[in-house]
N, C-alpha and C positions, 0 to 999 in steps of 0.2 A: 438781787444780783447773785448770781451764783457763784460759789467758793469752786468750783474744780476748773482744776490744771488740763490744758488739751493734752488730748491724747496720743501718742505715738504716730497712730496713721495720720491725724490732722495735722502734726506735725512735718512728717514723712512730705506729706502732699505740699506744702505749705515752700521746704525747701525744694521739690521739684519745680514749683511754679515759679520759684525766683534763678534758678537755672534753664528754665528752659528756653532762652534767648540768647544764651551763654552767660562765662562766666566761670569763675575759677573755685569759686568759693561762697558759701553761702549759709548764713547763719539764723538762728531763731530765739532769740530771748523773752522772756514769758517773764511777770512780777506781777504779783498783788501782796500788797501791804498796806496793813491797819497801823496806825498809831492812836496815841490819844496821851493828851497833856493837862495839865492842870498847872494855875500858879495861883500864889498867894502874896499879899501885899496889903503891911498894915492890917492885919489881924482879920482878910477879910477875903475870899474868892475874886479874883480878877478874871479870871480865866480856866474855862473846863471843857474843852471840846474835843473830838475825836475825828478819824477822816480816814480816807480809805485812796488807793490808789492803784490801778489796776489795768494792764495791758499788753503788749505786744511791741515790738521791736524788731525790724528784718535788715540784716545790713549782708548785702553783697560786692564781692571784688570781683572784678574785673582788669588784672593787669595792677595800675598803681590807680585804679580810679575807683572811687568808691561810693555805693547807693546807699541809700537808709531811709528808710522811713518807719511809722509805729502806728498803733492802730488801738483803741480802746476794745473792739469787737475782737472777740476769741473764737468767733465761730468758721468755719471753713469759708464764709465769703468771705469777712475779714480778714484772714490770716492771708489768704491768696491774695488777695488784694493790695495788700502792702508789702508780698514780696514782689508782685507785679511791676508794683512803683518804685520800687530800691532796685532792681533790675533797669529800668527804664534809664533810673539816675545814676547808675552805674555804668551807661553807656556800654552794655553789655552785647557783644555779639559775635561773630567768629565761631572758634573751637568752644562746643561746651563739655562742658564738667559732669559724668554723673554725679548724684546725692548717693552714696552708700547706704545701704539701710540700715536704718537705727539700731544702738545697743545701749542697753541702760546700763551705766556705770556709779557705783555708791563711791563717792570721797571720806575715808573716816571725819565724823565730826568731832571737832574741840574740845565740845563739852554736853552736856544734857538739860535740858530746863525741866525743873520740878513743880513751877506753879505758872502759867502762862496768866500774864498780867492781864488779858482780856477777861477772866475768869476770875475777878478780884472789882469788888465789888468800889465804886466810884467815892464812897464814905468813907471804905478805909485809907486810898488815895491823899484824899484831903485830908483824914487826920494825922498821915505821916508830914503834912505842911505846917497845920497848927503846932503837933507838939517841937517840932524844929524852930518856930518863930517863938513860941515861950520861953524855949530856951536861949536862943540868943538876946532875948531881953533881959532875962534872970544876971546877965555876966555884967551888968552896969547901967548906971543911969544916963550916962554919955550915949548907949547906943538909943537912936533917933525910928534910924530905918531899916525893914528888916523884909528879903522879898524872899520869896522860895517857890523853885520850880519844880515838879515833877512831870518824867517822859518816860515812858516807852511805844515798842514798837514791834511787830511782826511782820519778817516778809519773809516769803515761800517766791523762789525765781526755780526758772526750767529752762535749761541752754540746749539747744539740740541746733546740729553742723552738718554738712554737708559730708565730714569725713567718718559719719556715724556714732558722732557721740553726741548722748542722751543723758541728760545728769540735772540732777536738782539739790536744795540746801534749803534749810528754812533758819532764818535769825533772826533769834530774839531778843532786844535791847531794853535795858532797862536802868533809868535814869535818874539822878536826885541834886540839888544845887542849894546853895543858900548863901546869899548876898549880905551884907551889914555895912552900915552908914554906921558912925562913930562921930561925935563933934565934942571939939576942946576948945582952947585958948589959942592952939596952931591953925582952929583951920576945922575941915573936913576932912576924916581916912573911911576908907571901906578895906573890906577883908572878905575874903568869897572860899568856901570850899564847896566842891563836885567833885561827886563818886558818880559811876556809868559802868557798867558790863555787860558783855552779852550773856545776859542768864535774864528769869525771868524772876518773877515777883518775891526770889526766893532768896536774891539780895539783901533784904531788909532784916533775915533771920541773922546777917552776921555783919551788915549795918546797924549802927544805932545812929539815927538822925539828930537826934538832941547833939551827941556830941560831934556832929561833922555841925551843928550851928554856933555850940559854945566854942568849935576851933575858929571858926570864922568871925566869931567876937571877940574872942582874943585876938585874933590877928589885927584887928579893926583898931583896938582900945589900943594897942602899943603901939602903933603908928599915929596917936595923937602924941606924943613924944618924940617924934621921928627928928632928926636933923638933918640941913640941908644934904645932899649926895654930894660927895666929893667930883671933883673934875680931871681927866687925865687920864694918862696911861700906868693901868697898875694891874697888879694880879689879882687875877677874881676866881672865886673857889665858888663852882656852881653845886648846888645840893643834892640829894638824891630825888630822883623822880620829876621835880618842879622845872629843871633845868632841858628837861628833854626838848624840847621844845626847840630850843637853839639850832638842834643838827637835826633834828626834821626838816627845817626850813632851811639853816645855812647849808647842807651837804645835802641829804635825804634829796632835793629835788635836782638838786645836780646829777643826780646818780639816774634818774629816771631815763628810759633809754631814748625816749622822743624829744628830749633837749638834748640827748647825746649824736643823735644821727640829724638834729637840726644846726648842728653845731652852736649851741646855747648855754653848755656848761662846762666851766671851768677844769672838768673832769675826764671830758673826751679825750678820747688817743692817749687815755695812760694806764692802761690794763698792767700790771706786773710793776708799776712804778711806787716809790713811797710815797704818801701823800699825807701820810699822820703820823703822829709820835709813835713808836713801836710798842707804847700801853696800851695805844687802840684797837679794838673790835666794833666794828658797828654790821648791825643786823638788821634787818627786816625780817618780822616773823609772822606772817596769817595765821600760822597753829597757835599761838599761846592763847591756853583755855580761859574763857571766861575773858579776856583783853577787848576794847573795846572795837579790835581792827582786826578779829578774829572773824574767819569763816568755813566753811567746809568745802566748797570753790568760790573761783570767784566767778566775774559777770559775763566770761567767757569759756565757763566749765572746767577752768584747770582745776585740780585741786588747790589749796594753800601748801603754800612753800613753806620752808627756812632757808632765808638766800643769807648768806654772810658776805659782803658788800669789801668791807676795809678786811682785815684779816693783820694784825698786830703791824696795821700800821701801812700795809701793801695794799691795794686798789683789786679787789680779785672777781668785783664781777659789775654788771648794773642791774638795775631790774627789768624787765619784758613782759611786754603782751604778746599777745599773738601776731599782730599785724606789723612789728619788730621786729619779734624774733622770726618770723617766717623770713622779712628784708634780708634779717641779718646769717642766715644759712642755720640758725640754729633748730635741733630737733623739736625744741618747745617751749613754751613761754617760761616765766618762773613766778607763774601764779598771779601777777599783777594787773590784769587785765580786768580792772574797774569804772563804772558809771553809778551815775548819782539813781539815773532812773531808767524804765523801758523807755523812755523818751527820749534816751542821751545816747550816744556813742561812746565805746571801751577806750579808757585808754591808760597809760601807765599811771598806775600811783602805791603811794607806799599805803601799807598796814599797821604793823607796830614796828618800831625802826626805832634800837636804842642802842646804848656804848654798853656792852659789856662788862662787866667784873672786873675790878684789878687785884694788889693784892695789900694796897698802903689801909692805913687805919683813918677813918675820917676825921679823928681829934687830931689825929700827929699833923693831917694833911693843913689843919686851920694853926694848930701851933707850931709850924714851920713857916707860918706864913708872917711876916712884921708887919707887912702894912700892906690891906688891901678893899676889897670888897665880900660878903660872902650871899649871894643871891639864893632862897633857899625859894622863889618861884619868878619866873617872866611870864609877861603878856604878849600883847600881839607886836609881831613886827612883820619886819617887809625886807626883800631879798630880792637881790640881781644873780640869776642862776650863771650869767654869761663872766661874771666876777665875781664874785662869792661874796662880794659886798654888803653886810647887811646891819640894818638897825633893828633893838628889841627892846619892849619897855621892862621895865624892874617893874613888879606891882607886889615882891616881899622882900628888901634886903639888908643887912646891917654891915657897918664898917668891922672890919678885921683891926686891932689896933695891938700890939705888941704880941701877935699871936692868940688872942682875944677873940670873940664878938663880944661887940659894944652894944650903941648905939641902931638903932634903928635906923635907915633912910627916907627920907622922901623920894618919890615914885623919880627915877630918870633912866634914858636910855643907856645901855652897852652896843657900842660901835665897832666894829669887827671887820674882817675875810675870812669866810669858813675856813679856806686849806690852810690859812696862817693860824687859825685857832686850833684847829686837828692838829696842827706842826707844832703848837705851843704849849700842847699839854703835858706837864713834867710831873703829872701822880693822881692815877685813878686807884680810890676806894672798893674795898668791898662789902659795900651796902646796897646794892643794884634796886630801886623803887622805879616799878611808873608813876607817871604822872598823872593828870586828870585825863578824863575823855574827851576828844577833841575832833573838831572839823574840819578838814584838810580843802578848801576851795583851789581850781587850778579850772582854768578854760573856761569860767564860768559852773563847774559842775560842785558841788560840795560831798563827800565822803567822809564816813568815819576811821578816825585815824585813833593810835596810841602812841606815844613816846617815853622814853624811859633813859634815866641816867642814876650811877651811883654816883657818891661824890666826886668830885676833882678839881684840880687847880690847872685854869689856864695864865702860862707866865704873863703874860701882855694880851690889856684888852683896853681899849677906851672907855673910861666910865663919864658921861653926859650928866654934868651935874651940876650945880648952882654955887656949888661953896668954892669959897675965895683960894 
């Protein structure tokens, strides 16, 4: 199959044919992308396979009605062809639209990749698996199980529009994981570290794998110690980087502009109002280099932004797509206009989306603390955009005890409301970490997302826990 992008005129042609029945607007998105993965489990290859994905994507407006269809063929019958049929499903007709003609336009990119992972031969792959799984076993005889994954990926997308822009990006991700089982007198713990950036094979020259496995055996072995999690409303001082997570999901999707104009989130109609403690900043950023949510546009050819979202505590913007921001009178999206694939349709979502800097000390922030919890990572939870409602599991954390960390916990939930939690925070750090690299799923689509927090202490949170 062949590696080249169509060309201007086939493009050109491509959005004529999807206008020419009418229609206001008319779009063309192009993707091919290579991955290839490998895991290891129990000292042995589970899995080593690679795959390819490669197509087309025509979505046209009409008014507020909207066409789409996609097309594996790149060539001039196929690209016609499926703007044909996104015109058709767009119930397009009336006044039409010209297509402007094309102008190629470059987005500065983030960063630069020095060794593209395809070029990197599948042995040394797997030998960054093995020496990670010797080392998680070297840190004790307790550790049982030990799995490790490596990913990357390359994709090259080409946006060209009706209003004559022509623009492409190419990104390249590269991945590494390791899992560990631990077993004692308590029970069962595991402990999990992932590194991920968009850079290429060149990661690993300022990764050492060993020791992202001896951290995750450690984390493993000291949670066979763990005590139960306490129960109730207490102060929880979330960690740098691990915690980001939280306002991804409790605010971060609030914020998106298509739960804002569906009326679904908690956030709607308070442009200019307080909505967080005045330590806060939270961001969304596509430019930061090498971050897992990082791109050069996005799936609708804006460049990537720096949207600054809260702003010490004030609500000062959402985020936008095109098909949004156009609703909403504005001159242009704010880079957010994301799909999982040529197969999918744009729609809002965040990149890397974190709280800011403050200016407190992270030790003073835990030794001002008497009694609490201190989560230094969460897992997966679940979130009501239209309330900001939400549950998150602890999968790293230890009791705070006279301004102390103590003890370790067993895995339980923190029960919340985003805007109460933003409202509750009385002292951000300046240690600002992201977190791991992450999948952001909404509408069925999956994208890669980043998050990121320095420390802080939110006063009131409900900690879900078993002890008396």
């Amino acid at each position: 199959m062949s590696s080249a992008m169509p060309d201007a005129e086939l493009l050109d042609a491509a959005l004529h044919a999807a206008l020419r029945t009418g229609g206001d607007f008319a779009e063309v998105f192009v993707e091919d992308r290579r991955n290839s993965r490998a895991s290891f489990d129990d000292g042995r290859v589970e899995e080593l396979v690679s795959g390819r994905l490669r197509g087309a994507g025509v979505r046209v407006r009409s008014g507020e009605s909207i066409g789409f269809a996609h097309t594996t063929d790149l060539s001039a019958a196929g690209l016609t062809g499926a703007a044909r049929d996104a015109a058709a499903a767009a119930r397009a007709g009336g006044g039409q639209q010209a297509a402007a003609s094309l102008s190629r336009s470059e987005a500065p990119r983030p960063n630069e990749v020095a060794v593209l992972p395809g070029a990197v031969a599948k042995a040394d792959k797997v030998g960054l698996l093995g020496a990670a799984e010797e080392a998680a076993r070297a840190e004790g005889a307790a550790v049982f199980q030990v799995a490790c994954g490596y990913g990357d990926s390359r994709r090259r997308i080409l946006v060209a529009n009706s209003d004559g822009l022509l623009s492409g990006d190419e990104q390249v991700k590269t991945f590494f994981s390791v899992s560990v089982d631990a077993a004692g007198d308590g029970g069962k713990q595991s402990g999990r570290e992932t590194v991920g950036h968009t850079v290429g094979f060149e990661l690993f020259e300022r990764v050492d794998v060993a020791d992202l496995a001896r951290t995750a055996a450690r984390r493993a072995l000291r949670k066979l110690e763990a005590v139960p999690a306490p129960s109730g409303t207490m102060p929880v001082v979330i960690g740098p980087g691990g915690g980001g997570v939280l306002f991804h999901e409790a605010c971060g999707h609030g914020l998106e502009a298509d739960h804002i104009h569906k009326d679904m989130s908690v956030f709607a109609g308070r442009i200019g109002e307080r909505v967080a403690s005045p330590m806060v900043t939270l961001v969304d950023d596509g430019t930061m280099p090498g971050e897992w949510g990082c791109y050069g546009i996005d799936d609708e050819g804006r460049p990537a932004q720096r949207n600054v979202l809260i702003a010490d505590g004030v609500l000062v913007d959402y985020m936008w797509d095109r098909l949004r921001a156009d609703r909403d009178g504005r001159d242009a999206s704010s880079g957010n206009g994301r799909r999982q694939s040529y197969q999918h349709l744009p729609m809002v979502r965040m990149t890397n989306t974190f709280i800011g800097n403050g200016d407190s000390d992270p030790d003073d922030i835990v030794a001002d603390t008497s009694r609490g919890v201190y989560v230094a990572h969460l897992g997966g939870g679940q979130v009501n955009t239209a309330t900001g409602d939400f549950v998150f599991g602890m999968t790293e954390a230890y009791l705070i005890e006279d301004g102390r960390l103590t003890a370790p916990i067993r895995e339980g939930n923190l029960i919340g409301n985003g805007p109460e939690a933003l409202m509750a925070i009385d002292a951000v750090a300046d240690d600002f970490a992201m977190g791991s690299p992450g999948t952001c799923g909404k509408d069925g689509q999956g994208v890669p997302v980043g998050d990121g927090t320095p420390t802080l202490r939110v006063q009131r949170l409900t900690v879900g826990g078993t002890a008396a």
